[in-house]
N, C-alpha and C positions, 0 to 999 in steps of 0.2 A: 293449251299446252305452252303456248308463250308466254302468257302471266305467269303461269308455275316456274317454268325455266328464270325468270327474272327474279321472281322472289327467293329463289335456289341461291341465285346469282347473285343480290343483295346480302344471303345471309351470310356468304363466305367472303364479301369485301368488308363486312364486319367483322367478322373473325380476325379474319386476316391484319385490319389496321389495330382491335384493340391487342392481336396478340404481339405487333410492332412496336404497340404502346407500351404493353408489359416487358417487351422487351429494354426498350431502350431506359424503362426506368427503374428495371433490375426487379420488377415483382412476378408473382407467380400470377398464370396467365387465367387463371380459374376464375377468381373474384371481376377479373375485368371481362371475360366469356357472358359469364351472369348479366353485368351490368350492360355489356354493349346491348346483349337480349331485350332487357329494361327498354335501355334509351331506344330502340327499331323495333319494338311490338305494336301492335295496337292500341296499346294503351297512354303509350306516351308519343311517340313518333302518329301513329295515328287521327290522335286527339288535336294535332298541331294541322294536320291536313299536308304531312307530310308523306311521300313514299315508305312504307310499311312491312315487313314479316308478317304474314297472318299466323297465326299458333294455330295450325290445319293437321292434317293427316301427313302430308309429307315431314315436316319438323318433326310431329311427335313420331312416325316410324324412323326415322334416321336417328335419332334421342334412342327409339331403345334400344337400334344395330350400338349402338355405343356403350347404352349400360352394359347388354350383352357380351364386347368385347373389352370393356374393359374388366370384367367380372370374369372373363375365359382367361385374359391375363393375369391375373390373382390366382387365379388356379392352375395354373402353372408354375405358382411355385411352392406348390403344395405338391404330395403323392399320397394318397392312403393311407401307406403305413406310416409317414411321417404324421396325417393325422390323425391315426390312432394310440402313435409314442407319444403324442403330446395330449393324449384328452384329456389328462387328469387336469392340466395346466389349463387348455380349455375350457374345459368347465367350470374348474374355480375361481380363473380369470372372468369369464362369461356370466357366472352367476354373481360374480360382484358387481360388474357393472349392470347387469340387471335390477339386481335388488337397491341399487342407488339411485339410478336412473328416472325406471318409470314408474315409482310411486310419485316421484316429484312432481309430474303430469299431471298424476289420478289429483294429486291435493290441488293443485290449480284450480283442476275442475269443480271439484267439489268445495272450493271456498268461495268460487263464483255462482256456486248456487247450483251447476249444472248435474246433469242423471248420473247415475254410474255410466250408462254406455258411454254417455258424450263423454265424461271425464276420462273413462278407459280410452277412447278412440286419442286424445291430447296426450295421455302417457305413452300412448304407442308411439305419435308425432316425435316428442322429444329423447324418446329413447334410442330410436333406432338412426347411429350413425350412416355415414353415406361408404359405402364399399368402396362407390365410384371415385369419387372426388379424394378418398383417399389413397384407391391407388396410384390414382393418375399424380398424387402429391410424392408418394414415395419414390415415384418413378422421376420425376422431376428434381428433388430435390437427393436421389443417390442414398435415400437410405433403406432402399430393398432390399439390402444384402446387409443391412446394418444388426446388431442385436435386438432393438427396439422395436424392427420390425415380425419380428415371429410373435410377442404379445398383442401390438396391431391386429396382424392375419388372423391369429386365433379367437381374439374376441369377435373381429366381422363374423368370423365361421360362426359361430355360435349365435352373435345376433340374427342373420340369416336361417340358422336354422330354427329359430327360436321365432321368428316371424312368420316364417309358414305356419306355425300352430297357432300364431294370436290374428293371424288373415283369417284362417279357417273360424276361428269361435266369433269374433268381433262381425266378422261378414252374414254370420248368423244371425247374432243379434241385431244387427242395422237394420237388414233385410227382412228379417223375419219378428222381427219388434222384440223387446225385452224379455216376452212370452217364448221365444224359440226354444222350441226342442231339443236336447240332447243329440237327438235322432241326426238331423240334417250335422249337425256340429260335426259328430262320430263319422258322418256318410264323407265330408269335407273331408278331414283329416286321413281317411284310410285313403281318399283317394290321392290324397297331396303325397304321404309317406309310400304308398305305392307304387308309384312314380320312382321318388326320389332313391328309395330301393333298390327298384330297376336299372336303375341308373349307378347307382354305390356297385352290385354285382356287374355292371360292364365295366367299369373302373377296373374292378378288380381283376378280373378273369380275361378283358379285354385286349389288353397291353400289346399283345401279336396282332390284333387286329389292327389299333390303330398304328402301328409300326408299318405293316406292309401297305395301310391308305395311303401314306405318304411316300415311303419307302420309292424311291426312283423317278419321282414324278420332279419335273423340271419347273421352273420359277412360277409358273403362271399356273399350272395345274396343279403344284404345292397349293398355293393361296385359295386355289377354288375348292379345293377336296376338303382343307380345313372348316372353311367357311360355309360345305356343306354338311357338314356335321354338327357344329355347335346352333347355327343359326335354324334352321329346322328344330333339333331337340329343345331349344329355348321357346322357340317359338309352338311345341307342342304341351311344353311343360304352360305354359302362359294361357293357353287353351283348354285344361285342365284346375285352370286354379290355382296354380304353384307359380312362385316366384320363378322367373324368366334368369333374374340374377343367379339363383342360387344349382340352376340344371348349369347356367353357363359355366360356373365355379365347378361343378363337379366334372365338365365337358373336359374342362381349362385340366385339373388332375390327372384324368384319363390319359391325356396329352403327354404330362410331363416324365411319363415312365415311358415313353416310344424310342428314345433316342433321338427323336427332331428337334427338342421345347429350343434351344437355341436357333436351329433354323426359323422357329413359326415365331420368335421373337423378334430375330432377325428381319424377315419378311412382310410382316403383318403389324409388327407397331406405328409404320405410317399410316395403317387404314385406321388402325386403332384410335391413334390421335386424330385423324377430320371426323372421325364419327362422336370419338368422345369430346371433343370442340363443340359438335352440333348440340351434345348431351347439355353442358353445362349452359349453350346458348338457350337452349329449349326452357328451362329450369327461367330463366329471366323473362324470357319474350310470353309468357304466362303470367308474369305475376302487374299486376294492375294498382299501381301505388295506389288508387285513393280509396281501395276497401281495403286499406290496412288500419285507417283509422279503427272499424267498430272493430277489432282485436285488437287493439292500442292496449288496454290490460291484461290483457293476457299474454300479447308477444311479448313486455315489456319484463312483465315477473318473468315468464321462461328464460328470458335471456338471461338476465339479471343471475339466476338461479342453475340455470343447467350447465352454463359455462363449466363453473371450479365445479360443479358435480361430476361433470365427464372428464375433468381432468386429474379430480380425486381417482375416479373409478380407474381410470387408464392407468395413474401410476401406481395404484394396488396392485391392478395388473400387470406391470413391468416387475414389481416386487412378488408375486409369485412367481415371472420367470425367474426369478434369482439376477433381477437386472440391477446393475447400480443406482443410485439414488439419482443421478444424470439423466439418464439413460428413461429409468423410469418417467421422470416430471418429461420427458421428451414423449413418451409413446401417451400418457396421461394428452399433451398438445393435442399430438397427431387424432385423437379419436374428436376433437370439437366437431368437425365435419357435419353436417345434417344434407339430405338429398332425397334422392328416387324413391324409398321406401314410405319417406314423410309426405311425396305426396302419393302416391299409391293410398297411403292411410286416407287422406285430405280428399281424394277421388270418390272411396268410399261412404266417406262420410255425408260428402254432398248428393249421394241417391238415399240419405236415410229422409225421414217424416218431420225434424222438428226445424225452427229455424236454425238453432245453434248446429248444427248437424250442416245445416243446409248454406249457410251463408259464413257463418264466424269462425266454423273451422276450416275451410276451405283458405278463407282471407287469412288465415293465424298461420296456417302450414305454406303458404307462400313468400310469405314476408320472413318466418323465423327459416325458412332455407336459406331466403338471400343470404338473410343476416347471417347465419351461421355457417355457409358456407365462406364467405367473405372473412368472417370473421377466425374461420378455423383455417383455413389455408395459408391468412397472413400473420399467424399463434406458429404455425408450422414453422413458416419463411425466416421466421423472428426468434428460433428456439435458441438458438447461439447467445442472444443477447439476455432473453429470461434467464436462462439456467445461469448465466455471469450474474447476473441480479438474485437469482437466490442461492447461487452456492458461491458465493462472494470470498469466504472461509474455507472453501469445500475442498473437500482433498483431490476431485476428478476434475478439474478445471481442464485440463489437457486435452481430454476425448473429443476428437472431428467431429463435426455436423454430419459428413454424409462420408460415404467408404469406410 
């Protein structure tokens, strides 16, 4: 219990000094969360025979009380019927980034030589942006209430939902080899959307309910009654096969029709941020620089390649909301983000039979995180200065970065 307690104890004097560090040198604290993880894992810190983080059960359960709440946070600023006024927008938006996305994976793969599976399993890798690290960007840099962020929200929605279906088939095929059944696929999917169902109908019908759980409860029993709803149901949805993220988002909605979402804003973003600290710390103190080499080609094309694809897709999407050409190349940024989903995918992949499966997507989907988280948060940090570089002429030069 003392080892555990000190390695607790180490991972939050690293937090803590890289987020001093990002403080004092005006960057966003994300990219440095990642790398402090890096430099105190086992893999680097370790290797030196220095005092260490293990990447153990504790890290990874606090990692996902954090996806969890920062995905409950995102859903709260969503309500139902706001996301059903918007799903035309949704969708269109969703489905372009889709269809840009993850075929640019699938050709990777298959130019490397590799199955369809593996190749599908690398399309999923680069497609599916990070929920997390994007909200926690919006929220940091003041553009959650901005225009640019409803095409943001909306495409996650749909990324998210759009991943439960490609877990379900792709889990099939890993699992169950190339030969898998319709059957078990069909059994996946009813049971993930069955869920998610039950959950859409408590959303809706719900509203009274969650209103009177909080309704009169005082500072500390607010925070516990919240935290006993979303975390349970996340963690039943996770139990079931379905994304843990995407019950939490739908937890986070339920919420925002009570009359509290300011209070549980209010109260619960401190817990929000040490947990999603630990999240992006956890993301690093996993990843093992020196098998990034044997996906050295692979990470190198995706990089190379999905960057300006997610930034094309993101401002198609800012231009189906009917956003400025500003505004759009801004929400196009904000989607660079890669995270939790990528390795979720990477997870999976490494219980399949071949080595590519086993060893090179695992090493591909930890490295193109770093990098793309790093590399999309500080695209975000820096949107001020791109959009002056491309709209040099441009008639919206005026518009704020953030409010």
């Amino acid at each position: 219990m003392a080892a555990a307690l000190l390695e607790l104890g180490h991972l939050f004097v690293v937090l803590a000094v890289t987020g001093a560090i990002a403080l004092r040198l005006g960057l966003s604290v994300i990219p440095l969360y990642v790398v402090g993880g890096v430099l105190s894992g086992p893999f680097v810190a370790g290797r030196f025979g220095l005092p260490y983080v293990p990447n153990g059960e504790i890290v990874t359960l606090l990692a996902e009380v954090g996806i969890v709440l920062l995905l409950f946070f995102l859903g709260l600023e969503f309500s139902l019927d706001r996301l059903l006024e918007s799903r035309t927008q949704i969708t269109r938006a969703g489905v372009v980034d889709l269809v840009v996305n993850l075929p640019i994976g699938v050709a990777i793969g298959l130019v490397l030589g590799w199955s369809l599976v593996e190749s599908l399993l690398l399309g999923g890798i680069v497609y599916i942006s990070s929920s997390a690290i994007i909200t926690k960007s919006l929220i940091d840099l003041g553009w959650i209430a901005n225009p640019e962020a409803e095409p943001l929200l909306g495409t996650l929605v749909f990324e998210d939902l759009f991943i439960a279906v490609y877990l379900a088939v792709v889990t099939s095929l890993v699992l169950g080899g190339a030969d898998a059944g319709t059957g078990s696929i069909v059994q996946s999917l009813a049971v993930a959307f069955g869920f998610l169902g039950l959950l859409l109908l408590a959303v809706q019908y719900g509203t009274s309910l969650f209103a009177r759980l909080l309704g009169g409860a005082g500072q500390e029993a607010f925070v516990l009654r919240t935290l006993a709803v979303v975390v349970p149901i996340s963690g039943a949805a996770l139990a079931l096969g379905v994304s843990e993220a995407v019950a939490a988002f739908f937890v986070g909605m339920g919420f925002a029709t009570s009359g509290h979402r300011e209070k549980i804003e209010r109260r619960l973003s401190p817990i929000r941020d040490v947990f999603g600290a630990v999240f992006f710390f956890w993301i690093g103190v996993g990843t093992d620089p020196t098998l990034l080499a044997a996906a050295a080609v692979p990470l190198v094309l995706a990089v190379v390649l999905t960057t300006p694809a997610k930034v094309l897709s993101g401002y198609l999407g800012g231009r189906v909301y009917d956003l400025s050409e500003r505004r759009s190349l801004r929400a196009g940024l904000g989607m660079v983000p890669r995270g939790e989903f990528s390795l979720v995918i990477a997870a999976l992949a490494a219980s399949g039979s071949t080595p590519v499966m086993r060893e090179i997507i695992p090493a591909f989907a930890v490295g193109y995180v770093l990098l793309m988280s790093m590399l999309g948060t500080v695209l975000m940090g820096q949107s001020s200065v791109i959009e002056r570089r491309v709209f040099r002429d441009g008639e919206e030069r005026s518009e704020p970065t953030g409010g």
